[in-house]
N, C-alpha and C positions, 0 to 999 in steps of 0.2 A: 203267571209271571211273578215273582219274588221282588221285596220292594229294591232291592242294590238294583236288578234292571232297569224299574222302573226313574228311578234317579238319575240313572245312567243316559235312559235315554231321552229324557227333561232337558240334562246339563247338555246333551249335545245339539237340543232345538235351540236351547238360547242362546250355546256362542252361534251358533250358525246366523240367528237372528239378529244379534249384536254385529257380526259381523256383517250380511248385506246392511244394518243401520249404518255404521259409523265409517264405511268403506267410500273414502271421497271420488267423486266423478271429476276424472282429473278434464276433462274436456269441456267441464261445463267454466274452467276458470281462466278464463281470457287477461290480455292487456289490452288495454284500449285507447288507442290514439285519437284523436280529434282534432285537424288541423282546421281551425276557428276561419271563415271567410273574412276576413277583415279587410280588402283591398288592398292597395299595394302597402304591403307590410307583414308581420307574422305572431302567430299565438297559437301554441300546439299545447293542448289539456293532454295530458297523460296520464292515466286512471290503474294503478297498478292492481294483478289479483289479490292483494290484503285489502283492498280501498284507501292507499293510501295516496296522495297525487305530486305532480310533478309537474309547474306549468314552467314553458320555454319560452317567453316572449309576451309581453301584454298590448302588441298594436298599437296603432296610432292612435292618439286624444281620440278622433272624433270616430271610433270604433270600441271606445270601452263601453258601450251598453248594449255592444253586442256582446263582447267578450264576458262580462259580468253577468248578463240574461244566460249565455249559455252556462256557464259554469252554474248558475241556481238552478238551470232547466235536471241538470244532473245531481243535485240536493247535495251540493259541496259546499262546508262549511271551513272548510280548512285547506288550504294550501301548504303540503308540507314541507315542498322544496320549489321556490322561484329563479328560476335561471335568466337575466336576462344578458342574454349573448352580446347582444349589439346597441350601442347609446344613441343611436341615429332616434329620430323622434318615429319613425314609425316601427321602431321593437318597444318602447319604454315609453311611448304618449302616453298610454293609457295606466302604465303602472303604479303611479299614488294614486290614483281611484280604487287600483286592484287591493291596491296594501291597506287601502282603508275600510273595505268591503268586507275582508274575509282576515280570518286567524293565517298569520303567516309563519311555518315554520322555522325552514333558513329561507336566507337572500344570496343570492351568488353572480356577482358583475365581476367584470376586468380592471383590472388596475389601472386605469388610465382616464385623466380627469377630460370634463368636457364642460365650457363657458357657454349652456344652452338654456332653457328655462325646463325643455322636460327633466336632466341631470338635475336639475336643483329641484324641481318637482319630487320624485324621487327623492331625492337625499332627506327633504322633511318629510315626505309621507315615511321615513325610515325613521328618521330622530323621532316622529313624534309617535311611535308603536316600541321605543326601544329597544329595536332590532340592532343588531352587530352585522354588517355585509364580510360575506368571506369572499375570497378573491376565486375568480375562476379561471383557472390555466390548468396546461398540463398536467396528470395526474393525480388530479383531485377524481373521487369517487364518493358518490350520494349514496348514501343506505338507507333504504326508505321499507326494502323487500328483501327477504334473504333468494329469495326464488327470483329476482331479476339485479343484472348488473350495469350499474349506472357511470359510466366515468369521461371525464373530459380528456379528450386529446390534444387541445389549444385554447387557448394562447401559450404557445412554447417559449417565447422570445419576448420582448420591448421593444414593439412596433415604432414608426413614425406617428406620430399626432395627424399628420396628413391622410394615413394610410390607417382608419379609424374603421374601417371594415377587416382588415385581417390581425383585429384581437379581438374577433368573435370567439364566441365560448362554444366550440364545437364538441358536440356530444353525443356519444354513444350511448343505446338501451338496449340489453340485452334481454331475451327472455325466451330460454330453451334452445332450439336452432335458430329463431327467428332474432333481429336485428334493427332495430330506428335510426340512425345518422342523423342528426340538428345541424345544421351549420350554419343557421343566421345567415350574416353577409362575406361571411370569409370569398378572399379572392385568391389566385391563381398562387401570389407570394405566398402566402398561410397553409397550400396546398401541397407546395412545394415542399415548404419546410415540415410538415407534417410525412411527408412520405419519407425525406432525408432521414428523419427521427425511427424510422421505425416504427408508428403507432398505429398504422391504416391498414386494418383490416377489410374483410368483406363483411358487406350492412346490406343486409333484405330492402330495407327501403330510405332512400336518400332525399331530405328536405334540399331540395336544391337551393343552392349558393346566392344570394345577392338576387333576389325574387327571378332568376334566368338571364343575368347579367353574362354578356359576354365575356368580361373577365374574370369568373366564375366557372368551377363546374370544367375543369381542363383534362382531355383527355386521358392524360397519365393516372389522373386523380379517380376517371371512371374508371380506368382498366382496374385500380387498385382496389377499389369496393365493391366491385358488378354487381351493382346495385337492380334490383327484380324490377322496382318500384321506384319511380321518379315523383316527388310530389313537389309542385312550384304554388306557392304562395303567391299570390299579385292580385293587381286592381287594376285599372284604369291608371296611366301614367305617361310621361312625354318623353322615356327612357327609351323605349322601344323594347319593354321586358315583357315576356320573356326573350329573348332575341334568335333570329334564326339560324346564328355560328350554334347556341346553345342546343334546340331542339334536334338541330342536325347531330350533335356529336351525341345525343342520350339515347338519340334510333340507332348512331352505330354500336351502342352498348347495346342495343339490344333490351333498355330498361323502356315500360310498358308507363305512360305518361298519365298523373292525374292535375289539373289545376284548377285552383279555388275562384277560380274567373270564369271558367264556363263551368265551374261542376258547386261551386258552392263551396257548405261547410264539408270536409272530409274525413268520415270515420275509417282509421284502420283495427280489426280485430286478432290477435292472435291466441291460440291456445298452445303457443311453446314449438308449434311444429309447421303450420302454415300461418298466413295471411287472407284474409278476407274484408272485404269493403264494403261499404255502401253505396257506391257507383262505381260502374264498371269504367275503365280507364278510356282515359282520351283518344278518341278517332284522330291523327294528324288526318290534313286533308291537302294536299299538294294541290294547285291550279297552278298549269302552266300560260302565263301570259300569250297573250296575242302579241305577231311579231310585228314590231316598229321600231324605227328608225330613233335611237337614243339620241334624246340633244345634246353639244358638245356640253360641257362645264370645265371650269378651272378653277384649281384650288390654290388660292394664293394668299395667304395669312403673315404678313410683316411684323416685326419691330418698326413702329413709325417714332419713336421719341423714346427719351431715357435721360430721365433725370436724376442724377446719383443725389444731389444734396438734398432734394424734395424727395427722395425716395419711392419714384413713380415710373413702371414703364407703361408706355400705352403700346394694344397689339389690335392691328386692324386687319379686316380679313376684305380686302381688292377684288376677292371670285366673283364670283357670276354663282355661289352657290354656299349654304348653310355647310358647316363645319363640327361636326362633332369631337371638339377637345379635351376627352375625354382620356385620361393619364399623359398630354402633352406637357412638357418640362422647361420652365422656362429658368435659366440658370446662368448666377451670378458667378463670372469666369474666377476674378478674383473669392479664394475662399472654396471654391467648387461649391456653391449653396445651391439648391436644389428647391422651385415650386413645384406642385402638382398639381393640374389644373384639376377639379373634383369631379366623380363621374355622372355623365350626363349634363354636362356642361356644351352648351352647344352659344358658338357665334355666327350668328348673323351676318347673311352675307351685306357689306357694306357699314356693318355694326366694328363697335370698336370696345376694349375689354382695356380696364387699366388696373394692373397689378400694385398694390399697393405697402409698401412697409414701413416701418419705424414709428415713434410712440403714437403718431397721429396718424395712425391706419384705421380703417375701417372695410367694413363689409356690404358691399350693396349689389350683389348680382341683378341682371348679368354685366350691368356697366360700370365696377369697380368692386374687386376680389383681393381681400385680405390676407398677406402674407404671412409675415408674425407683427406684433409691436417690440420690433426689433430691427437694428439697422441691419442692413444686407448685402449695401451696394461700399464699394470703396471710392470715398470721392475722390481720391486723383485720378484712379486709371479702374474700370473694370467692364471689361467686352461682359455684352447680355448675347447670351445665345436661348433658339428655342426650335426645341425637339418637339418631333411627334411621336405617338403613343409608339411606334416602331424603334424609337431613337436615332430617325432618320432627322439630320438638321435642317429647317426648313427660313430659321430667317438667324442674321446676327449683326450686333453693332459692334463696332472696336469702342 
């Protein structure tokens, strides 16, 4: 054999060799989700194939030494992009701890201020790492990965202050065929307005809405995602979440249920083409009750008093039965001014609830709820009426 052969057939061992070296195993490079058990509240780690991360939520205060243990369990030094969707204190308790734990890339909240201590928590654990927050709404995309696509689909609009759930920062992750959905606490409004838009696609697996809030998670909303994967975030709570209008409408989609209440913390795995977990999804378990004779009840919830110059009405619930007030409207005729009672607000039956406004309002649930500190009422003339969550009228004074 002449040495040109032999050369010949050298140079064709070592690209051969170079190439089973340097030839990537596309399979072995997942994205990995981790929705954090936090109880009732949310923190989803999101671990992209470059290793680079994406946390959604940092839980409530008395849940960041979980959230903070696990992200170290994972040898994460750096948070690239922090998203927190919702300012209610269980998305954002825990996040000046998070911001002072770790290197934080970006920050991305809603535009819209909130008079809370974890908000102002937050805003110095921000000042004091000289962070810049960008705004999270519509159209904004994180680049974290050229190989996955990140982008919000909401906040579209300038919500109500009252309606502090639907300018959640609802977010898309994409990666191959595979799909993640975020939606914090967005409700049915946010949902809506999100389909009008255009922006809802199908998402392999959906963080459901407001930990399985009934007004969350609306049918129109599943047909438009057909979501594989339902995963609800919760704890222990007096909400009744996740609720059974909710569970019922995610069996008629057809999406295959996991929750952080009976399954713990939850991993999702994708290599760009499926989905795989660390527990297999939630058994529903239907028990039909034993038959008995229901006691009557009546639901009878008045305007008993209205004071336009003290700027107080009181509403007393007369039933024989607990009341869930839950999006009930109680509204100054003059002006067409609009409350909203907040959800999960429940009165007592024989309990009494007084709505309060003007500079000397205050907040003390459940026996006095803070309007604005702003006058509301017209003192010559102004009829109160008050809707239920149906906008059926259930009581009114001239």
């Amino acid at each position: 054999m002449n040495s040109k052969k032999i050369i010949s057939i050298l140079l064709t061992g070592l690209l051969v060799i170079g190439f089973l070296t340097f030839t990537p195993v596309r399979g072995a490079v997942k994205l990995t989700v981790s929705y954090i058990n936090v109880g009732e509240g949310l923190s989803v780690l999101v671990q992209l194939p470059n290793g680079k991360t994406l946390l959604y939520d940092a839980g409530p205060q008395k849940a960041v030494s979980t959230v903070i243990s696990y992200l170290k369990s994972k040898k994460i030094t750096k948070i690239d992009a922090l998203v927190l969707s919702c300012l209610d204190s269980d998305h954002i308790g825990g996040a000046d701890e998070v911001i002072k734990t770790f290197a934080i890339g970006s920050i991305y909240m809603p535009k819209v201020v909130q008079n809370t201590q974890s908000y102002l928590d937050v805003l110095n654990a921000v000042k004091a790492k000289g962070l810049t927050i960008k705004t999270a709404q519509k159209g904004v995309t994180i680049s974290l990965d050229p190989s996955v696509k990140i982008a919000m689909w909401s906040p579209l609009k300038a919500y109500s202050t009252d309606d502090i759930n639907d300018w959640s920062a609802v977010t898309s992750v994409v990666y191959g065929s595979t799909s993640f959905l975020f939606s914090g606490d967005a409700e049915t409004k946010a949902e809506n307005d999100m389909l009008s838009a255009g922006v809802v696609k199908p998402q392999t697996v959906f963080q459901v809405g407001h930990h399985g809030s009934k007004y969350s998670t609306s049918t129109a909303f599943l047909n438009a995602i057909e979501p594989k994967y339902a995963v609800i975030s919760v704890g222990t709570n007096s909400y009744g979440h996740p609720t059974p209008e909710t569970i019922s409408r995610l069996q008629s989609a057809k999406a295959q249920i996991l929750r952080t209440d009976k399954q713990g913390t939850i991993v999702a795995y994708s290599d760009g083409k499926t989905v795989t977990w660390n527990v297999k999804p939630w058994v529903v378990t239907v028990t039909k009750p034993a038959p008995s004779t229901p006691a009557k009840s009546t639901v009878k919830v008045q305007i008993v008093s209205k004071d336009l110059a003290g700027e107080k009405v009181v509403i007393k619930n007369n039933g024989t039965t607990d009341v869930d007030m839950s999006g009930w409207k109680l509204i100054s005729v003059q002006g067409n001014q609009t409350f909203t009672f907040p959800q999960g607000f429940i009165l007592r039956k024989g309990a009494s609830v007084t709505v309060v406004s003007g500079k000397n309002a205050y907040n003390n649930p459940p026996s006095v709820l803070m309007w604005k500190k702003a006058n509301m009422w017209n003192n010559d003339k102004d009829p109160a009426k008050l809707l239920n969550s149906s906008g059926v009228l259930v009581s009114s004074v001239p």
